[in-house]
PDB file of N, CA, C and O in Angstrom:
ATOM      1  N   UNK A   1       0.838  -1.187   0.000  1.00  0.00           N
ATOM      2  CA  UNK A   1       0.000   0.000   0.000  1.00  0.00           C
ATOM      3  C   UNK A   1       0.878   1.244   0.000  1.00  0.00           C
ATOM      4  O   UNK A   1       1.966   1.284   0.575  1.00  0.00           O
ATOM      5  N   UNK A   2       0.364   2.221  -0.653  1.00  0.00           N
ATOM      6  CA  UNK A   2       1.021   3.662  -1.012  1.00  0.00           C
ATOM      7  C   UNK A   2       0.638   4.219  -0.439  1.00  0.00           C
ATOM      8  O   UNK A   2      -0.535   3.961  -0.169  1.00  0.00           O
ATOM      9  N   UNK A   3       1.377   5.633   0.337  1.00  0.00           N
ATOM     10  CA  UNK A   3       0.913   6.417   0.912  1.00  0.00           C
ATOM     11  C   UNK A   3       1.406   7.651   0.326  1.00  0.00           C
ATOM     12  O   UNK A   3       2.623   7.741   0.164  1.00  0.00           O
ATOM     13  N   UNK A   4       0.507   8.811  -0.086  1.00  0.00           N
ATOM     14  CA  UNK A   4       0.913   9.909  -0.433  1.00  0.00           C
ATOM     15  C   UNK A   4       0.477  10.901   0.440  1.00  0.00           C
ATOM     16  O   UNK A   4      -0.219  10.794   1.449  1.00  0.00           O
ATOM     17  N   UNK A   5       1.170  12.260  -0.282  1.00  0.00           N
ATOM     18  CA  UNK A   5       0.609  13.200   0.815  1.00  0.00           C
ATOM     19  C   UNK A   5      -0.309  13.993  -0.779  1.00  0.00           C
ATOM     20  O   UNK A   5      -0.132  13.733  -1.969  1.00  0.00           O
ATOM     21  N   UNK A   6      -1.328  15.050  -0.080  1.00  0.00           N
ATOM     22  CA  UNK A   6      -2.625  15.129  -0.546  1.00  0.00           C
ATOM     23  C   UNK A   6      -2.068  16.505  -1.033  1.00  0.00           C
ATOM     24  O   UNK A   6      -1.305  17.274  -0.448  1.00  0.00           O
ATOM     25  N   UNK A   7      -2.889  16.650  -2.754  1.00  0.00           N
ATOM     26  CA  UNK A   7      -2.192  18.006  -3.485  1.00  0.00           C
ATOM     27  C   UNK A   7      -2.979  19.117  -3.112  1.00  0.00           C
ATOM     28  O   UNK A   7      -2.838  20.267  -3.530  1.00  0.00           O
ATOM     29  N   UNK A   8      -4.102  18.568  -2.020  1.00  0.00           N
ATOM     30  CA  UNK A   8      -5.164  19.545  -1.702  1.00  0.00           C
ATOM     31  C   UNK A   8      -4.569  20.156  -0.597  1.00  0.00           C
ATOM     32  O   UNK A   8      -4.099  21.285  -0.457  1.00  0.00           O
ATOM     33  N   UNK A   9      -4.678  19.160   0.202  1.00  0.00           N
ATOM     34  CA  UNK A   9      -4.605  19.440   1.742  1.00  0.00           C
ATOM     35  C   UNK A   9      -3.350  19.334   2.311  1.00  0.00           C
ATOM     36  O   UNK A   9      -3.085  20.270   3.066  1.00  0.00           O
ATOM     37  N   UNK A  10      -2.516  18.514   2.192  1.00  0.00           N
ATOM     38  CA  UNK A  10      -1.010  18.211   2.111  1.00  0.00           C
ATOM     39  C   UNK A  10      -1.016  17.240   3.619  1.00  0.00           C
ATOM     40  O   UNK A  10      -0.146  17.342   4.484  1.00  0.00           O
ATOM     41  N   UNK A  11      -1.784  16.632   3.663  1.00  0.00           N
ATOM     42  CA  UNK A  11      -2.167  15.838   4.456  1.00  0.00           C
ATOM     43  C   UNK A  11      -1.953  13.800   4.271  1.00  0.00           C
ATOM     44  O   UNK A  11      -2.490  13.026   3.478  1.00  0.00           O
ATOM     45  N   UNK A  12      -1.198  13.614   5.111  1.00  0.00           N
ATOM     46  CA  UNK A  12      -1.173  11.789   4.429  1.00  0.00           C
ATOM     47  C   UNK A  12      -2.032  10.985   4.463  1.00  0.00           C
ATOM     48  O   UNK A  12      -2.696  11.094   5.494  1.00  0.00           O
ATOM     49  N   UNK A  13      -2.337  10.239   3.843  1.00  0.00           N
ATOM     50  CA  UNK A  13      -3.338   9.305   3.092  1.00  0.00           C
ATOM     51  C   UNK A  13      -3.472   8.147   4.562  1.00  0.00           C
ATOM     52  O   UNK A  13      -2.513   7.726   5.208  1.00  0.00           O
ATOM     53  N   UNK A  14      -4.985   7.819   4.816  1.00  0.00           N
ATOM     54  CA  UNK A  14      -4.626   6.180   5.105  1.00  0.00           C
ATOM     55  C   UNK A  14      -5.853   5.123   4.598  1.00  0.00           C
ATOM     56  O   UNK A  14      -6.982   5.321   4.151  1.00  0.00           O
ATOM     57  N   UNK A  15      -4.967   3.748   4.929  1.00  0.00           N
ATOM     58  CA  UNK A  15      -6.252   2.578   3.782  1.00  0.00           C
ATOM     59  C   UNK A  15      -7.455   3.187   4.219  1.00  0.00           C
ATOM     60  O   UNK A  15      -7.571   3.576   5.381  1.00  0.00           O
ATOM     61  N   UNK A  16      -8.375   3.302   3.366  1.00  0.00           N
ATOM     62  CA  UNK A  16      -9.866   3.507   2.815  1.00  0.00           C
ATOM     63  C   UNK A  16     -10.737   2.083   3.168  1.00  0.00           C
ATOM     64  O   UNK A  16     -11.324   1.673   4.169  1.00  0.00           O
ATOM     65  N   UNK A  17     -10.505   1.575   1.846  1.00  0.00           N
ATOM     66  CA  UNK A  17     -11.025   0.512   1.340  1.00  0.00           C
ATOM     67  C   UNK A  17     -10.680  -0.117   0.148  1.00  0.00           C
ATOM     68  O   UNK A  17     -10.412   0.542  -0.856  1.00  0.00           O
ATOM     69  N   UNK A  18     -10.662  -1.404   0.168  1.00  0.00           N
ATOM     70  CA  UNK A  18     -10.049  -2.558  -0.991  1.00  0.00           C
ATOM     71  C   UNK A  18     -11.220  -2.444  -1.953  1.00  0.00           C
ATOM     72  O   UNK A  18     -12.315  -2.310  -1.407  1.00  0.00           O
ATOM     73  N   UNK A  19     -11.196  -2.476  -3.501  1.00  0.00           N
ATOM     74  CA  UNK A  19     -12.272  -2.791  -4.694  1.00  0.00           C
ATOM     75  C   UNK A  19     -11.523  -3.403  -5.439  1.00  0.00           C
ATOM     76  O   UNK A  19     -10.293  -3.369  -5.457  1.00  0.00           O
ATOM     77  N   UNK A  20     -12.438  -4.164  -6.280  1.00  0.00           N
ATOM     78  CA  UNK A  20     -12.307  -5.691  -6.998  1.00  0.00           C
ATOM     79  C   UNK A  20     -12.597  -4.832  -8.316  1.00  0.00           C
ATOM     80  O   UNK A  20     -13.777  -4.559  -8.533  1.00  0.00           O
ATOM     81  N   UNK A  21     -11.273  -4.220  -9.540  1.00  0.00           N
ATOM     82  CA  UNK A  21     -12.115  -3.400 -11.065  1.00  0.00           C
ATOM     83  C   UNK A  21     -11.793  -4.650 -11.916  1.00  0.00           C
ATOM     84  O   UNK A  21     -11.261  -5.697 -11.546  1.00  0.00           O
ATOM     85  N   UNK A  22     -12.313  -4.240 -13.343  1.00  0.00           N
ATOM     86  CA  UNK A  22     -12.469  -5.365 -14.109  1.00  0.00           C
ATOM     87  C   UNK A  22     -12.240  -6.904 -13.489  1.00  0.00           C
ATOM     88  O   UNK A  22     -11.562  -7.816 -13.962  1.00  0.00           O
ATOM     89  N   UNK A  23     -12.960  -6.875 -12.391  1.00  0.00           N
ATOM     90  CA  UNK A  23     -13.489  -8.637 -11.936  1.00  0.00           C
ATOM     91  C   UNK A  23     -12.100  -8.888 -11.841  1.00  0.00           C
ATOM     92  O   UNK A  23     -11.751  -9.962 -12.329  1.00  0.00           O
ATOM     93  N   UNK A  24     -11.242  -8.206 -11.359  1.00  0.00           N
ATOM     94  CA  UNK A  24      -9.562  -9.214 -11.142  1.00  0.00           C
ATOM     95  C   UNK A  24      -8.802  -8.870 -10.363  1.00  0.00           C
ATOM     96  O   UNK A  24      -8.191  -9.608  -9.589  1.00  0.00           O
ATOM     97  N   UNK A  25      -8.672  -6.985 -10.496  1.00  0.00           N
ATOM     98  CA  UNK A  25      -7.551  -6.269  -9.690  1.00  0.00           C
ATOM     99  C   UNK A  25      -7.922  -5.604  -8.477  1.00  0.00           C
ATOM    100  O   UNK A  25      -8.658  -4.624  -8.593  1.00  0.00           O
ATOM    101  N   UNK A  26      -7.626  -5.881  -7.571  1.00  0.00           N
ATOM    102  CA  UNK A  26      -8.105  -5.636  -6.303  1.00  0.00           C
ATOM    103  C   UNK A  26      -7.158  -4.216  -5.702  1.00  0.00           C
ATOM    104  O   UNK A  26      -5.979  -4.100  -5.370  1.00  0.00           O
ATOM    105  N   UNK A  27      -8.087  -3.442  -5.744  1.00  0.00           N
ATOM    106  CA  UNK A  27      -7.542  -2.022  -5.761  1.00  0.00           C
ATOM    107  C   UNK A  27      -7.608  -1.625  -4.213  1.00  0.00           C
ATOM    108  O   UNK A  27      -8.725  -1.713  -3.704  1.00  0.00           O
ATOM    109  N   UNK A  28      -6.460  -1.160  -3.325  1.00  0.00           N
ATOM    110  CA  UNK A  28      -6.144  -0.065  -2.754  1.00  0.00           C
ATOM    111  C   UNK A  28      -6.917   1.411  -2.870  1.00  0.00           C
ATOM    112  O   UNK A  28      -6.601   2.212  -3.750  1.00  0.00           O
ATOM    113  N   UNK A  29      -8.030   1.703  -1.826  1.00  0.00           N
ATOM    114  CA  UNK A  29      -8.806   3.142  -1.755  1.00  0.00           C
ATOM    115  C   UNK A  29      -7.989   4.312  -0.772  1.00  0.00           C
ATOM    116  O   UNK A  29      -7.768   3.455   0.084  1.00  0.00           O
ATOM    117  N   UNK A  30      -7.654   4.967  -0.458  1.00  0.00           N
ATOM    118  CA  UNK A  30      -6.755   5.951   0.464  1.00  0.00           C
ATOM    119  C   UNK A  30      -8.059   7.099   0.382  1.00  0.00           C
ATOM    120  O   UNK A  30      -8.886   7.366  -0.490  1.00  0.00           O
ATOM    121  N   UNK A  31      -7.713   7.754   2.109  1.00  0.00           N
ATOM    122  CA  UNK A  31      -8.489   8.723   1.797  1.00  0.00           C
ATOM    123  C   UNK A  31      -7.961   9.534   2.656  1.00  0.00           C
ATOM    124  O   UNK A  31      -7.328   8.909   3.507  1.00  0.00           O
ATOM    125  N   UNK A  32      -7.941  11.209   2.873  1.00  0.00           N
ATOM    126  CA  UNK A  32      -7.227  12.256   2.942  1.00  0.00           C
ATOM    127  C   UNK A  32      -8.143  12.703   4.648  1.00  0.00           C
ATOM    128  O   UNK A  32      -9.046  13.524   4.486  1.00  0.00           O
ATOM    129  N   UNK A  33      -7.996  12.359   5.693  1.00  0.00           N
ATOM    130  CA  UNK A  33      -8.579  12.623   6.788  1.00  0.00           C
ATOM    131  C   UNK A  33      -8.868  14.235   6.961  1.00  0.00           C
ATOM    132  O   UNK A  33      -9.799  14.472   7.731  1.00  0.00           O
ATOM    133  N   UNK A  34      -8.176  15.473   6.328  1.00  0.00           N
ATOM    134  CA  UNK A  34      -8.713  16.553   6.504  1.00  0.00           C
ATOM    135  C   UNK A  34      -9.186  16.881   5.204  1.00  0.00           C
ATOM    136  O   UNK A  34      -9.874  17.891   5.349  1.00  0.00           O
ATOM    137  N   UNK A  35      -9.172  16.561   4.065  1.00  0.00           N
ATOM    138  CA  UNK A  35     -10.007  17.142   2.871  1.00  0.00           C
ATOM    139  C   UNK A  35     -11.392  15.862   2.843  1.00  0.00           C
ATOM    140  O   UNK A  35     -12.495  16.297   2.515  1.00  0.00           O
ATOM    141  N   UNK A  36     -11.266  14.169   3.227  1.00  0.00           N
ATOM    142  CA  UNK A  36     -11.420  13.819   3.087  1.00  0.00           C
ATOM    143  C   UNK A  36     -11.784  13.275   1.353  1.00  0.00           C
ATOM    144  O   UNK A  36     -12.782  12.567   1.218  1.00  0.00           O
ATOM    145  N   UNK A  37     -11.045  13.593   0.225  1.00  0.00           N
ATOM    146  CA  UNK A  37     -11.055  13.196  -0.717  1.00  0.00           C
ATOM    147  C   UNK A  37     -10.172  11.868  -0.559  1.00  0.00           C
ATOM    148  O   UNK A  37      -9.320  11.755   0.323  1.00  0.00           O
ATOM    149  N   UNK A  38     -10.498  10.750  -1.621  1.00  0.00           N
ATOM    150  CA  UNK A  38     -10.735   9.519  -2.009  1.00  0.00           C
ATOM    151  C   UNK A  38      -9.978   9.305  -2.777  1.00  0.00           C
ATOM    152  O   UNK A  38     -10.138  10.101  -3.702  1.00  0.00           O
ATOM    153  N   UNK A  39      -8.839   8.365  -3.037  1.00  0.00           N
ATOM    154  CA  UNK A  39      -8.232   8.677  -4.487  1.00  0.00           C
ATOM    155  C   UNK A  39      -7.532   6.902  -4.067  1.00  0.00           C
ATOM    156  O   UNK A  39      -7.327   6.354  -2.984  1.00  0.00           O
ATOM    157  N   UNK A  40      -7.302   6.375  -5.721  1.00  0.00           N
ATOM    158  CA  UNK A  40      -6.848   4.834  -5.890  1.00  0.00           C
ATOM    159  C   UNK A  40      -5.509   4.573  -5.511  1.00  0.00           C
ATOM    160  O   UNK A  40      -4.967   5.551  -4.996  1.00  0.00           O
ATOM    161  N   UNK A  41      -4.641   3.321  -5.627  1.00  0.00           N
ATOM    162  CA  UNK A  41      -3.371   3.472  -6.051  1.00  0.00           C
ATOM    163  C   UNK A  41      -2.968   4.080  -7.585  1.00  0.00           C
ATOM    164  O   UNK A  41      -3.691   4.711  -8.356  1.00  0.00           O
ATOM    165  N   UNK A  42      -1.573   3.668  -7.747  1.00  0.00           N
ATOM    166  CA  UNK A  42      -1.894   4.092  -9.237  1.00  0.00           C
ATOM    167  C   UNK A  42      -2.700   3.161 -10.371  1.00  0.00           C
ATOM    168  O   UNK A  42      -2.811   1.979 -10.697  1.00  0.00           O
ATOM    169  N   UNK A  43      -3.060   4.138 -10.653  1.00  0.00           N
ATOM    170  CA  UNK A  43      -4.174   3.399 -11.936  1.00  0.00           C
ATOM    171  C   UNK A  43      -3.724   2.546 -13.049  1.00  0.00           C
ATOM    172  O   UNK A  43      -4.149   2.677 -14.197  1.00  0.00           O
ATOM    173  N   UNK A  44      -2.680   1.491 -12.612  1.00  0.00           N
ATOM    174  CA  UNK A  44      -2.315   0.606 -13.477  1.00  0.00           C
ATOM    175  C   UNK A  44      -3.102  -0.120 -14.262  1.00  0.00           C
ATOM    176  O   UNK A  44      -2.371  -0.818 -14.965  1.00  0.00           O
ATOM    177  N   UNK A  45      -4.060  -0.283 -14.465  1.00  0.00           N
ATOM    178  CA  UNK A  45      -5.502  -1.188 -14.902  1.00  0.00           C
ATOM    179  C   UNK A  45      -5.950  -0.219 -15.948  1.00  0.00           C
ATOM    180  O   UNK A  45      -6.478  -0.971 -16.767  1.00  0.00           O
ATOM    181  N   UNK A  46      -6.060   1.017 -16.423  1.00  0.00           N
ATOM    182  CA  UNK A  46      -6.249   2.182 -16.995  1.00  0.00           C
ATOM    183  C   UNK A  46      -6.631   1.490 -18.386  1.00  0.00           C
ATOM    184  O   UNK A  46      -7.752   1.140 -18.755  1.00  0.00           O
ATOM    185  N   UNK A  47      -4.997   1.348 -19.292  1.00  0.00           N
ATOM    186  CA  UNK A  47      -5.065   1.088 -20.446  1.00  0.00           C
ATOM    187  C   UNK A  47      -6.093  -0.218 -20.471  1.00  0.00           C
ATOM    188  O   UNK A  47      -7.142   0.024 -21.069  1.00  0.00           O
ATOM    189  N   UNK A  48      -6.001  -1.290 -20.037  1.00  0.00           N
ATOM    190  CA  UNK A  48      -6.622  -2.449 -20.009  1.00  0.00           C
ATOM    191  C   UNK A  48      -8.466  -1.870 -20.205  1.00  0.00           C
ATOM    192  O   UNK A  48      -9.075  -2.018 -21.264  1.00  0.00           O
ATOM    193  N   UNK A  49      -8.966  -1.343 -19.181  1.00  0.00           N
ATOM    194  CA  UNK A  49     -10.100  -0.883 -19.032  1.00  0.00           C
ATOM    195  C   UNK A  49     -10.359   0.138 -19.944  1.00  0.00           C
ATOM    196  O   UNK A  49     -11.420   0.759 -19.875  1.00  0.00           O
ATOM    197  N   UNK A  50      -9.500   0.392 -20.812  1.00  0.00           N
ATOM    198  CA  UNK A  50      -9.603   1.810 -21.525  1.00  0.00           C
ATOM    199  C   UNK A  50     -10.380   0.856 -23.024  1.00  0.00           C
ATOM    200  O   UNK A  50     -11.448   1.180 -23.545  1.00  0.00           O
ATOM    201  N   UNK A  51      -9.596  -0.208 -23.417  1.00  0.00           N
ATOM    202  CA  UNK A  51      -9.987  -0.834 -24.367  1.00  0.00           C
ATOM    203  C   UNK A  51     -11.332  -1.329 -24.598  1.00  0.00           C
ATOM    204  O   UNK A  51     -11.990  -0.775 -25.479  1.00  0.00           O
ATOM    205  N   UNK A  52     -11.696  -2.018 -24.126  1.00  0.00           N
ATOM    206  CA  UNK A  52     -13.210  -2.201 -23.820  1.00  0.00           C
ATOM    207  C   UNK A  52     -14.524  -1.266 -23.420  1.00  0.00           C
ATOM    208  O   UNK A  52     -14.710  -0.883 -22.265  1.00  0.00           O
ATOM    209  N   UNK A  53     -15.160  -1.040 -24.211  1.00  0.00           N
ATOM    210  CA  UNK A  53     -16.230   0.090 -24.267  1.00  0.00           C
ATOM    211  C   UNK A  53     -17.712  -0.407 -23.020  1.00  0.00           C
ATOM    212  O   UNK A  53     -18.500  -1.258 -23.433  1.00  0.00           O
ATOM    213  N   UNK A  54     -17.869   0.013 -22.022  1.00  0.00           N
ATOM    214  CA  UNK A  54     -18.915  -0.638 -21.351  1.00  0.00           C
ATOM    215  C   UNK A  54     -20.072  -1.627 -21.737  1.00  0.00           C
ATOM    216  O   UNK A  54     -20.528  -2.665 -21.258  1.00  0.00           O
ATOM    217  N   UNK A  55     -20.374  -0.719 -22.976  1.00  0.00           N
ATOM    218  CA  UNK A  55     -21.179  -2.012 -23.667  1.00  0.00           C
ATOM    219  C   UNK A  55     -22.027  -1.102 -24.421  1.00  0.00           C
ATOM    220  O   UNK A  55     -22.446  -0.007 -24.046  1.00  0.00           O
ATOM    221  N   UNK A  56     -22.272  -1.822 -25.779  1.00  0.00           N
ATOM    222  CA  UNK A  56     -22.505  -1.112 -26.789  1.00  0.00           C
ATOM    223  C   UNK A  56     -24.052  -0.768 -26.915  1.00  0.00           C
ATOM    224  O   UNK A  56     -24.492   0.026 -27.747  1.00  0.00           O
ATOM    225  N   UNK A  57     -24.637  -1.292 -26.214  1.00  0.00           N
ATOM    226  CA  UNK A  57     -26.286  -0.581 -26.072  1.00  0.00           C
ATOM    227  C   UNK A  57     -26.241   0.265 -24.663  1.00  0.00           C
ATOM    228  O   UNK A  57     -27.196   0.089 -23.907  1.00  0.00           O
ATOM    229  N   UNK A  58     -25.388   1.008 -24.326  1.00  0.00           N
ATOM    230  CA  UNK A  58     -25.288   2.088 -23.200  1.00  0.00           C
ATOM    231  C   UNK A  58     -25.241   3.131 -23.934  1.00  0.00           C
ATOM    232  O   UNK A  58     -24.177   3.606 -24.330  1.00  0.00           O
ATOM    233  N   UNK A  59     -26.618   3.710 -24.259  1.00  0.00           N
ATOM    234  CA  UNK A  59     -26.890   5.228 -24.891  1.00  0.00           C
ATOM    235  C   UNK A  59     -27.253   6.464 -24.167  1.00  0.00           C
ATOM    236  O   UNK A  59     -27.509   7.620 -24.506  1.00  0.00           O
ATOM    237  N   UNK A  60     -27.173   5.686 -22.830  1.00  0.00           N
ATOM    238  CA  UNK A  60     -27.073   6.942 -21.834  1.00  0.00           C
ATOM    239  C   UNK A  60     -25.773   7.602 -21.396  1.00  0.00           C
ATOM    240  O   UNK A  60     -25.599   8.627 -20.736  1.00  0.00           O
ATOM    241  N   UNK A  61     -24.792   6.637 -22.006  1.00  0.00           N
ATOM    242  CA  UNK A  61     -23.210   7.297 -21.519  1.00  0.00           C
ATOM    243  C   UNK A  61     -22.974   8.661 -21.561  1.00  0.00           C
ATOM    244  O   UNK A  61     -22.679   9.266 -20.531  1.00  0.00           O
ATOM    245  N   UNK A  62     -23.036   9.025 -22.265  1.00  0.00           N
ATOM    246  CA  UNK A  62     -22.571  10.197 -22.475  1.00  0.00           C
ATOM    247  C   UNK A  62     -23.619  11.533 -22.185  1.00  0.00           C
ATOM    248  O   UNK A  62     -23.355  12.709 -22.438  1.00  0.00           O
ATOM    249  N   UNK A  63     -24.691  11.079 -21.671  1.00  0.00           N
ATOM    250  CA  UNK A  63     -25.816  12.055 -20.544  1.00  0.00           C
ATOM    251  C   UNK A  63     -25.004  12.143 -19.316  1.00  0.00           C
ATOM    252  O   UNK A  63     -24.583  13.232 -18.926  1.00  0.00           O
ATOM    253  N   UNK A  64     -24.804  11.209 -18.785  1.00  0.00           N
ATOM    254  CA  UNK A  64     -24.713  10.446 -17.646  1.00  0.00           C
ATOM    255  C   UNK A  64     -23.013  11.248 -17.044  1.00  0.00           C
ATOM    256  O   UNK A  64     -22.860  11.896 -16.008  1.00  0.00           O
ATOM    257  N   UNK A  65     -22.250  11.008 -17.796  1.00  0.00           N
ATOM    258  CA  UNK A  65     -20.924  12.003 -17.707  1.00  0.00           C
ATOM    259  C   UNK A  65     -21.033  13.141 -18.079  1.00  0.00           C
ATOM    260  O   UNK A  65     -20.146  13.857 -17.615  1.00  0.00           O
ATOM    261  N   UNK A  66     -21.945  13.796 -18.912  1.00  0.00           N
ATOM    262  CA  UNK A  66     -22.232  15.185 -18.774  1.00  0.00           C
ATOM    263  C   UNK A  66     -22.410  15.702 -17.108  1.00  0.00           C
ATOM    264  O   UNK A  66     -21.818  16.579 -16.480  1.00  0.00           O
ATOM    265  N   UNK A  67     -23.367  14.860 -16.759  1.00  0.00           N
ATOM    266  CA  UNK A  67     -24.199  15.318 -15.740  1.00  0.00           C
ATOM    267  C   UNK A  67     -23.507  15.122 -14.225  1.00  0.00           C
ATOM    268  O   UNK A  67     -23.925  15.571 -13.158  1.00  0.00           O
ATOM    269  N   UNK A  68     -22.021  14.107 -14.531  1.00  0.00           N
ATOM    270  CA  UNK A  68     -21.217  13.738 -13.615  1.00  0.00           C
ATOM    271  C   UNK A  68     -20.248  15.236 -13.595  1.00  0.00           C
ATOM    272  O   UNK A  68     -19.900  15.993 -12.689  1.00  0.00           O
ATOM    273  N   UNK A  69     -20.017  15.210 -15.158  1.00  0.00           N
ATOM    274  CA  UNK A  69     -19.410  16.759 -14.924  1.00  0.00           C
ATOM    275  C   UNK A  69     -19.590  17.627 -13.915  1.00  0.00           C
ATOM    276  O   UNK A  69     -18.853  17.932 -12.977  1.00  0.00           O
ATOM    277  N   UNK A  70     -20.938  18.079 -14.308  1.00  0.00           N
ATOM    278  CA  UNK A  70     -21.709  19.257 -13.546  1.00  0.00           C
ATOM    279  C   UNK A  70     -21.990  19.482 -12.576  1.00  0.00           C
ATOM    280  O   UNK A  70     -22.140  20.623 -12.141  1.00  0.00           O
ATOM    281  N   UNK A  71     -22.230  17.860 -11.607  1.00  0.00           N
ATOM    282  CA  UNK A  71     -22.224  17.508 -10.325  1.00  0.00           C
ATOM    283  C   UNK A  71     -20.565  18.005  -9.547  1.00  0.00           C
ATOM    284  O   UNK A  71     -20.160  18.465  -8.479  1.00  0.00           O
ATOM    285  N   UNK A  72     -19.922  17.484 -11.091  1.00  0.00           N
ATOM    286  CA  UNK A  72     -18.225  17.508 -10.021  1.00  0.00           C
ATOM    287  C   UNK A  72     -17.835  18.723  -9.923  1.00  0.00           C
ATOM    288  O   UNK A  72     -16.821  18.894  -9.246  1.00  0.00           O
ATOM    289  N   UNK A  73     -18.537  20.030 -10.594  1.00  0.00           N
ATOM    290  CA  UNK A  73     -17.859  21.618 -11.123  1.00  0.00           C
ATOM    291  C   UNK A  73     -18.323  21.426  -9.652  1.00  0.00           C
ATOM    292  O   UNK A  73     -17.515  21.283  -8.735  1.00  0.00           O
ATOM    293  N   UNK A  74     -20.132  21.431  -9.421  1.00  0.00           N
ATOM    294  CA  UNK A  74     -21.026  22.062  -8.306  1.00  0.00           C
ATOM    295  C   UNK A  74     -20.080  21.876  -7.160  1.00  0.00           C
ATOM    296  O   UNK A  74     -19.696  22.808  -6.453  1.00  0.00           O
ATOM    297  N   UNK A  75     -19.688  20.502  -6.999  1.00  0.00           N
ATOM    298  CA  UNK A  75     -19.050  19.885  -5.497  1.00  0.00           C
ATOM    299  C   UNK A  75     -17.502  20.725  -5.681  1.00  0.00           C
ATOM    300  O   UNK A  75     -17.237  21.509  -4.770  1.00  0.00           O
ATOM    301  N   UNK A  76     -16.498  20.593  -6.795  1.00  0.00           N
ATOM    302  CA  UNK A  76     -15.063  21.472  -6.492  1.00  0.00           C
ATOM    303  C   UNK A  76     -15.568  22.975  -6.125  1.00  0.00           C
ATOM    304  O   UNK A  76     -14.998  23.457  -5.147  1.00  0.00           O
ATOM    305  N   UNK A  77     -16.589  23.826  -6.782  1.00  0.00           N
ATOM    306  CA  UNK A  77     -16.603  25.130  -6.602  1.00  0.00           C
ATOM    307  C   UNK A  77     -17.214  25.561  -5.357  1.00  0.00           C
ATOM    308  O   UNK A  77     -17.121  26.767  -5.132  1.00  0.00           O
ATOM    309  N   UNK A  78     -18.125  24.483  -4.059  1.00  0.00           N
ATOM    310  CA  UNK A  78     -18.857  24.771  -3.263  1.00  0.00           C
ATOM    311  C   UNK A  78     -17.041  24.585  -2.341  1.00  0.00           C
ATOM    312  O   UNK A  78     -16.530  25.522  -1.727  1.00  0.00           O
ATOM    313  N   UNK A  79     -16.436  23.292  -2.475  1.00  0.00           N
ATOM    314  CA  UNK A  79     -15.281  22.824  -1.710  1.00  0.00           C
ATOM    315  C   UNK A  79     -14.706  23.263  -1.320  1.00  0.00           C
ATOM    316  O   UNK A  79     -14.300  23.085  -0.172  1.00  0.00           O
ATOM    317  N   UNK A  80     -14.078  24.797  -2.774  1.00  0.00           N
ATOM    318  CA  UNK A  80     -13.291  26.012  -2.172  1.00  0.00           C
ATOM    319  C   UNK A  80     -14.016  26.906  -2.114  1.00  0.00           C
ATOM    320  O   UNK A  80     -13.422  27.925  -2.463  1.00  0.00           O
ATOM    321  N   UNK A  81     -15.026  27.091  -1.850  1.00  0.00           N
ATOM    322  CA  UNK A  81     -15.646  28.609  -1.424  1.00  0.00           C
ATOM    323  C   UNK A  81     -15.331  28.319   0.082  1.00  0.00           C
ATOM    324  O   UNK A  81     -14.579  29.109   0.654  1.00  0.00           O
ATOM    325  N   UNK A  82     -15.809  27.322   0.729  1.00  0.00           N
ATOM    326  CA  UNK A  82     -15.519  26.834   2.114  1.00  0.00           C
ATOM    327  C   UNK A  82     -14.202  26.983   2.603  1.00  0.00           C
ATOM    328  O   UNK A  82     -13.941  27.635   3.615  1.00  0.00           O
ATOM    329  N   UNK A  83     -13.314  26.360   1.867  1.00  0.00           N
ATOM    330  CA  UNK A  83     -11.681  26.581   2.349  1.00  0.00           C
ATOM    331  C   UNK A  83     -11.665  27.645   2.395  1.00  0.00           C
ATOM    332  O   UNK A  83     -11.303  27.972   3.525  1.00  0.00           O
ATOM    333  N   UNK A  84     -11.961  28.925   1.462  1.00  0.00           N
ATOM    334  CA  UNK A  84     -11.294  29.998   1.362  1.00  0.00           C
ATOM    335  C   UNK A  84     -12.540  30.844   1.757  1.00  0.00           C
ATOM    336  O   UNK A  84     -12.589  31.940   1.199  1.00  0.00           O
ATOM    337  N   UNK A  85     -13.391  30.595   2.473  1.00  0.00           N
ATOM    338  CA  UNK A  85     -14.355  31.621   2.959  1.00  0.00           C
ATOM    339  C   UNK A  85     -15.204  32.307   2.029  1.00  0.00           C
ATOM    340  O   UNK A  85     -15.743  33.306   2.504  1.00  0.00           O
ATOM    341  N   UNK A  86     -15.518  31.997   0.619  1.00  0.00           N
ATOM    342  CA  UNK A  86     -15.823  32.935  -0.451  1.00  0.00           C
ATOM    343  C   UNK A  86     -17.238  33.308  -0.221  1.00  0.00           C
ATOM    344  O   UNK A  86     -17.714  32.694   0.734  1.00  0.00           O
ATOM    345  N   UNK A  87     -18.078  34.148  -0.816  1.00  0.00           N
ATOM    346  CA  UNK A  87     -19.461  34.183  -1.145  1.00  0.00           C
ATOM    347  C   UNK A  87     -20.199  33.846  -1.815  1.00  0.00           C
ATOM    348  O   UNK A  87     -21.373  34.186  -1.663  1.00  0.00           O
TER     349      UNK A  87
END
């Protein structure tokens, strides 16, 4: 297990939780006790998972990551208004 320190918070990582990706690789979760952000080991599995398309009658994909987008702007821009006191 890896331990880093956090590009947010500068804070060190500890085990999270173990996940099982493409049904094989049993992944290392770390998570940041004062930002509490979540982050993997390294993403060695990447290219592998990159090849294979979820599945070819998934016509919601690309709604679905729009909308993950927009969720993720809402959650980074609320994250630092808080750190930094904003309005």
């Amino acid at each position: 297990m890896s331990m880093a320190t956090c590009k947010i918070c500068d804070a060190q990582s500890s085990h999270f939780v173990q996940a099982q990706l493409l049904g094989k690789y049993d992944v290392d979760h770390f998570k940041y006790a004062q930002c509490r952000l979540v982050r993997t080991e390294d993403p060695y599995w990447l290219v592998e998972a990159d090849q294979t398309p979820i599945t070819k009658s998934d016509d919601g994909l690309v709604a679905r990551n729009i909308g993950f987008a927009q969720l993720t702007i809402e959650v980074i821009t609320k994250f630092l208004r808080c750190m930094w006191s904003l309005p």
